[in-house]
C-alpha positions as CSV (number, residue, x, y, z in Angstrom):
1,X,-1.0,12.5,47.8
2,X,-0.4,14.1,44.4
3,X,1.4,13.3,41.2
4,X,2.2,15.2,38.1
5,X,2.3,13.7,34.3
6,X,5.7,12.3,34.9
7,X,5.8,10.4,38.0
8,X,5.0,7.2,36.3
9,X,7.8,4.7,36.1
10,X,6.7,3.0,32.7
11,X,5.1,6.1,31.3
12,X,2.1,4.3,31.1
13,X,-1.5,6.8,32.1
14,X,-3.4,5.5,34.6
15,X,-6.8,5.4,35.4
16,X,-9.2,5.8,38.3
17,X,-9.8,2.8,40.5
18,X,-6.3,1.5,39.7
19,X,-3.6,-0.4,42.2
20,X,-0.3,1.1,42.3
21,X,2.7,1.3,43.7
22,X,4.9,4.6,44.6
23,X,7.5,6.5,46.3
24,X,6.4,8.9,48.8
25,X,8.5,12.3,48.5
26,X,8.3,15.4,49.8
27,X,7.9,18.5,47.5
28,X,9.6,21.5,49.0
29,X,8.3,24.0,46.4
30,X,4.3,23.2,47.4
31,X,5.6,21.9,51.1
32,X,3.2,18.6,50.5
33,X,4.0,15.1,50.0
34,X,3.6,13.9,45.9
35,X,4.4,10.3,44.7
36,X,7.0,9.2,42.1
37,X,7.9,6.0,40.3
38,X,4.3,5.4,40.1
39,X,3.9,1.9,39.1
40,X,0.6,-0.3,37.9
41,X,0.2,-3.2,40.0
42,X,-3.4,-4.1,38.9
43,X,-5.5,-2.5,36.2
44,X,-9.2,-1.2,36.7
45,X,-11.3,-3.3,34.0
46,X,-12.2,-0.7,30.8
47,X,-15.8,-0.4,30.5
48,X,-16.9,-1.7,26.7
49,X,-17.5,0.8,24.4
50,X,-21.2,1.1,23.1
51,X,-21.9,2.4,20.0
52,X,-21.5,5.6,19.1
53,X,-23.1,8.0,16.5
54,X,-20.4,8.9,14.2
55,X,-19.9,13.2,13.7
56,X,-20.0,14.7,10.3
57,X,-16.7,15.7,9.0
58,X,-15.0,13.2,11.4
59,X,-11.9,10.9,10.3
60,X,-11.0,7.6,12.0
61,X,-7.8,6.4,13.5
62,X,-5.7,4.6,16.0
63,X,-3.8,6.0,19.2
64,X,-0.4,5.4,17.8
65,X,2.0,6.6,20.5
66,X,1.5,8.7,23.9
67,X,4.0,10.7,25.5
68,X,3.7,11.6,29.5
69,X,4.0,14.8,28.4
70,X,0.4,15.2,27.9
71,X,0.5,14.5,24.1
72,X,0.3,12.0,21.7
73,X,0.2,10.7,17.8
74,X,-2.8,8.7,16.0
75,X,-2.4,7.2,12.9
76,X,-5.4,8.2,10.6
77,X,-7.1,5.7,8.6
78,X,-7.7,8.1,5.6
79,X,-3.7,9.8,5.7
80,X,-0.6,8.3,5.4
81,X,1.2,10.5,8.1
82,X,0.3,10.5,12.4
83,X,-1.3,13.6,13.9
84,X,-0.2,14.8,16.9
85,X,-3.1,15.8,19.4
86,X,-3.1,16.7,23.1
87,X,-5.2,14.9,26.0
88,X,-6.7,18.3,27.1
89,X,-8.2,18.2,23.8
90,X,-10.2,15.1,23.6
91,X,-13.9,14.6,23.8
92,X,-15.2,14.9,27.4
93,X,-13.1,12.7,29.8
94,X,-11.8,10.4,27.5
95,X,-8.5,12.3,28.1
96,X,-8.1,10.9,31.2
97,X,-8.7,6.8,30.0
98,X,-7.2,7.0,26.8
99,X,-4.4,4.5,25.6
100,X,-2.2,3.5,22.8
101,X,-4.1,1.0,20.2
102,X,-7.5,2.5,20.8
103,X,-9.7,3.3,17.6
104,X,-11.0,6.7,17.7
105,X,-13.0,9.5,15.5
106,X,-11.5,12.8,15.7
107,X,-11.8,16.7,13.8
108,X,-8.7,17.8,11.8
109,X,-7.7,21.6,12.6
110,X,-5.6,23.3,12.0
111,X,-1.8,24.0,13.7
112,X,1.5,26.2,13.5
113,X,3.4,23.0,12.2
114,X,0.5,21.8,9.5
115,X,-2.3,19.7,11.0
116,X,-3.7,18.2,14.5
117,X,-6.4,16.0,15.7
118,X,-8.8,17.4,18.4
119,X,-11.9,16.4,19.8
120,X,-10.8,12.9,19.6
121,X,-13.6,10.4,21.2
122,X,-13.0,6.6,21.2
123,X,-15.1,3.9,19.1
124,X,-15.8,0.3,19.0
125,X,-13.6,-2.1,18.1
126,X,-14.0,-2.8,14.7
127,X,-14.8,0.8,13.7
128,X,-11.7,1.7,11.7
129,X,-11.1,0.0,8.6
130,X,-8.4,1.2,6.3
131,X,-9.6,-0.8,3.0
132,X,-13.1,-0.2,1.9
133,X,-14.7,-3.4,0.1
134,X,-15.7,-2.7,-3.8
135,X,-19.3,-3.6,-4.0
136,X,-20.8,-4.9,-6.8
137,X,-23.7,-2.9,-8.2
138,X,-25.8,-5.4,-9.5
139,X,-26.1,-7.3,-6.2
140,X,-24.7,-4.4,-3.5
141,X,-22.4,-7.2,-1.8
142,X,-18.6,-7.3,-1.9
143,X,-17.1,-8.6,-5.0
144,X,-15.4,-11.6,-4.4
145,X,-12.6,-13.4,-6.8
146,X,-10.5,-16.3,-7.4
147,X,-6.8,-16.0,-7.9
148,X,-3.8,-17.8,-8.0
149,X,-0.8,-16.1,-4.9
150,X,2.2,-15.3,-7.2
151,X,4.3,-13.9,-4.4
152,X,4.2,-15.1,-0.5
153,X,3.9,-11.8,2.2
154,X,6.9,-11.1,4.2
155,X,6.6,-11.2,8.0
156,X,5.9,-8.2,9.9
157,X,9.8,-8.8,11.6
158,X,10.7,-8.3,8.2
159,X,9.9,-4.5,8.6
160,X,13.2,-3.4,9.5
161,X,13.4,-0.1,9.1
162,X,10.3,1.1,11.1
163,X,10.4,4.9,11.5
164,X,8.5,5.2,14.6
165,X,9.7,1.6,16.3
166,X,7.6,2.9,19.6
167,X,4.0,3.2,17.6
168,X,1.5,0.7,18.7
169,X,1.3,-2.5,16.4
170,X,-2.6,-1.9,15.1
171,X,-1.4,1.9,14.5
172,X,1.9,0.2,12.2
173,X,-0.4,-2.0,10.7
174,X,-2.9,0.6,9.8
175,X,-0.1,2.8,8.1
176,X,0.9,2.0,4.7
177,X,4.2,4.0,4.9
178,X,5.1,1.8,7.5
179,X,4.8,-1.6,4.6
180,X,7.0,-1.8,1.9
181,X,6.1,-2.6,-1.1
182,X,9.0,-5.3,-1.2
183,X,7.3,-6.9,1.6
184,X,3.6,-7.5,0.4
185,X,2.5,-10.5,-1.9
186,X,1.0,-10.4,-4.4
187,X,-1.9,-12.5,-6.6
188,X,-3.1,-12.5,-10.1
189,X,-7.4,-13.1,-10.6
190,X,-8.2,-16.0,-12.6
191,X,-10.3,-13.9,-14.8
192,X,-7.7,-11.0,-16.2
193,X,-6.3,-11.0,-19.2
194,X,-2.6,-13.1,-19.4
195,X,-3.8,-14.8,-16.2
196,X,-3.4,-18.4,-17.4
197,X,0.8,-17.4,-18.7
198,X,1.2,-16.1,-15.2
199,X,0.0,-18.7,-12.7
200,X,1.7,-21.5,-15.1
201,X,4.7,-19.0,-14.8
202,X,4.7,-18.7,-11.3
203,X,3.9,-22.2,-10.4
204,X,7.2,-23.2,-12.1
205,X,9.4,-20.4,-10.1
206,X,7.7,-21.7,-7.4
207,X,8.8,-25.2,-8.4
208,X,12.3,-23.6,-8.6
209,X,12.4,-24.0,-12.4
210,X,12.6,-20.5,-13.5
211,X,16.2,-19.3,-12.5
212,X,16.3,-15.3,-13.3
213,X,18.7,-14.1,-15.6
214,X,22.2,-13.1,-14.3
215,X,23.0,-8.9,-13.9
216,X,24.0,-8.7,-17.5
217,X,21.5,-10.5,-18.9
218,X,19.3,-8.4,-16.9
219,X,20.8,-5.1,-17.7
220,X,20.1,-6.1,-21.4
221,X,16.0,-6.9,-20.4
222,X,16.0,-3.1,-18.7
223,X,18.2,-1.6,-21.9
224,X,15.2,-2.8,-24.0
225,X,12.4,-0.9,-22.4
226,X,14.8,2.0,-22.9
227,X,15.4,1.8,-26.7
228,X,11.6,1.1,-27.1
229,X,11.3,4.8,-24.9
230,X,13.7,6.3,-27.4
231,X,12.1,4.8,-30.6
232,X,9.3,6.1,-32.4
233,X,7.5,2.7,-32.4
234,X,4.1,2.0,-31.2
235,X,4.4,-0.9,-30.0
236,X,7.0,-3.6,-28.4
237,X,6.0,-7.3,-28.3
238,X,8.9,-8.9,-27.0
239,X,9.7,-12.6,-28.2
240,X,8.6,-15.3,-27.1
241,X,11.8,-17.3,-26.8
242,X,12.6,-15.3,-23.8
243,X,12.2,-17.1,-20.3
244,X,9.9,-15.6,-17.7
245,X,12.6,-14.7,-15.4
246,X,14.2,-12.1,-18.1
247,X,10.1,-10.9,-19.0
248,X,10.1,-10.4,-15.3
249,X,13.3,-8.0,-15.5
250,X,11.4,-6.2,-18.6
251,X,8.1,-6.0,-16.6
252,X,10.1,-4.3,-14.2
253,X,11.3,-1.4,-15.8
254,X,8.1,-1.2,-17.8
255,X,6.3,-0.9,-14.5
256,X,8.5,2.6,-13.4
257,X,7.4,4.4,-16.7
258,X,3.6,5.0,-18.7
259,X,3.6,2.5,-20.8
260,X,0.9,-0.2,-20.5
261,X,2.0,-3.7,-21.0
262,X,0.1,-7.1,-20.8
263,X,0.3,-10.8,-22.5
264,X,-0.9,-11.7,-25.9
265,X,-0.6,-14.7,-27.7
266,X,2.0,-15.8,-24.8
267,X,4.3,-12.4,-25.4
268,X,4.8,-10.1,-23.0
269,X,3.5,-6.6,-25.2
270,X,3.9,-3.0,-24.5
271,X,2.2,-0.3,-25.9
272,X,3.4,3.5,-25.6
273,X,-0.7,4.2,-25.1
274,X,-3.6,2.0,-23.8
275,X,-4.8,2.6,-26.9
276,X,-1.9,1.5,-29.1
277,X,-1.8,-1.8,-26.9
278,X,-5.3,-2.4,-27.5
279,X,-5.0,-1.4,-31.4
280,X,-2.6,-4.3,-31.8
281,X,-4.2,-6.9,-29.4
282,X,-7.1,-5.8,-32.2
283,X,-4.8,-6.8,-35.1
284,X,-5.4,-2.9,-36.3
285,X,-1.6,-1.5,-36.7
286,X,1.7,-3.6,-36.4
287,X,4.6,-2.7,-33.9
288,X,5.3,0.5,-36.0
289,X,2.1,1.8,-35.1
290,X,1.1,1.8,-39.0
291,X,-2.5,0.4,-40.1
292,X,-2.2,-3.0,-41.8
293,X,-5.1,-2.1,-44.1
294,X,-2.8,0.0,-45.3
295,X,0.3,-1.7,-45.4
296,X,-1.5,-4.7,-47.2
297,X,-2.8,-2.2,-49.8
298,X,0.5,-0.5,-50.7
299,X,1.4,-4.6,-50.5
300,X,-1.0,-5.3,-53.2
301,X,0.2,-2.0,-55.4
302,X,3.6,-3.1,-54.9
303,X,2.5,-6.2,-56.8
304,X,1.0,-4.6,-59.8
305,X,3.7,-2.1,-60.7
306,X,6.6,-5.4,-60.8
307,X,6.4,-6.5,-64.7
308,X,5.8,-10.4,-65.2
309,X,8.7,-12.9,-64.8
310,X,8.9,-13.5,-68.9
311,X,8.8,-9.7,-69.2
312,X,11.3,-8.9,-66.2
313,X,13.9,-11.9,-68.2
314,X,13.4,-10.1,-71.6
């Protein structure tokens, strides 16, 4: 008995060698009986995937969705966006075992709409990483640090608005358009500069001690980073009597522009250039951007020209 691509009742492919069950019909175009409603009762056992020599100019991905139209979407490890492919295009008769959450190597061509996948051929688990560790030169093994977590992950039920809500859950995890920024934590290492400020600052909001400011307090924070845009100064090392809620609100804004900002001397400092922030971190021009050699020698010039106090009263 035949079937076509659509006769399965869960859309799910089958294999060889599995147990179904199905309705027997009779197809008056071909004048043969065909099955629909195909449905999986038992599946064959996968055979484990060796390992495979990896092709040169090959990407890695995940089988993110597949339609029983005889196409489907895989979520690349090295691109943001899915690539659609076709089964009559894979590797040999992988076509035919293929299923959604399998990692895979595939060739990027070319299509009307942009790019597709082809060629695709399925790896070991394990083979597709999306975050590369940074190895340390001196030793060639993965730096490892020490930090303090400044802000807890959200759950992955927090990821409401999901584009593709059907996409298998390695392929969503893989994605990074599918994670919001608003839903990742955060951590500060032990060793960069303003670390100590920070982990003592986020130890007490964790404590519930650090209440931000309210919206107009706020707006004033954000209305600072624009008047320091607007300025011609250098430099804006904001005081230290402000809380760490409202330096939060300022990092904030400072965050969505150029500037680079970090802590010095417990103040939250912004410099209109990496190298103006370093300059006054250095002690080598005030907030005006002006040297301070020279503004102690026109200080000191200043001094000679005034006459003496006896002379000044006379």
């Amino acid at each position: 008995v035949s079937f076509g691509p659509s006769a399965m009742s869960d859309r799910k492919p089958v294999r060889a060698g599995d147990i179904v069950e199905f309705t027997l019909c009779f197809d008056k175009r071909a004048f043969n009986h065909s099955a629909k409603d195909i449905a999986v009762l038992k599946n064959v056992p996968r055979k484990p995937v060796g390992p495979v020599e990896r092709r040169a100019g090959t990407e890695t991905g995940i089988i993110a969705h597949l339609h029983d139209q005889g196409y489907g979407f895989v979520q690349g490890a090295d691109r943001s966006e899915r690539l659609f492919f076709r089964l009559v295009e894979c590797d040999g008769n992988y076509g035919a075992t293929i299923q959604a959450g399998d990692q895979v190597e595939f060739i990027v061509a070319e299509a009307p709409k942009g790019v597709k996948a082809t060629s695709l051929r399925q790896l070991p688990p394990g083979s597709v990483v999306a975050d590369d560790p940074v190895i340390d030169t001196a030793t060639g093994k993965p730096i490892s640090l020490r930090g303090f977590v400044t802000r807890e992950p959200k759950a992955v039920s927090d990821l409401r608005n999901i584009k593709w809500k059907t996409d298998h859950p390695d392929a969503l995890r893989l994605s990074a358009i599918h994670v919001p920024t608003s839903c990742m934590g955060r951590l500060v290492d032990s060793a960069s500069a303003g670390a100590e400020e920070l982990i003592k600052a986020s130890k007490a909001e964790a404590d519930g001690n650090d209440d931000g400011p309210d919206w107009r307090r706020a707006t004033e924070m954000h209305k600072l980073v624009e008047r320091f845009s607007e300025s011609e100064d250098a430099v804006l090392a904001l005081d230290t009597s402000l809380s760490h809620g409202e330096m939060k609100e300022v990092e904030k804004s400072v965050r969505r522009t150029s500037f680079h900002f970090g802590w010095i001397n417990k103040r939250l400092v912004i410099g209109r250039t990496k190298a103006d922030f370093e300059a006054f971190k250095a002690g080598k021009i005030d907030e005006k951007g002006e040297s301070v050699s020279d503004n102690k020698e026109g200080d000191s010039d200043n001094k000679s020209d005034e006459p003496p106090a006896a002379e000044a009263d006379e």
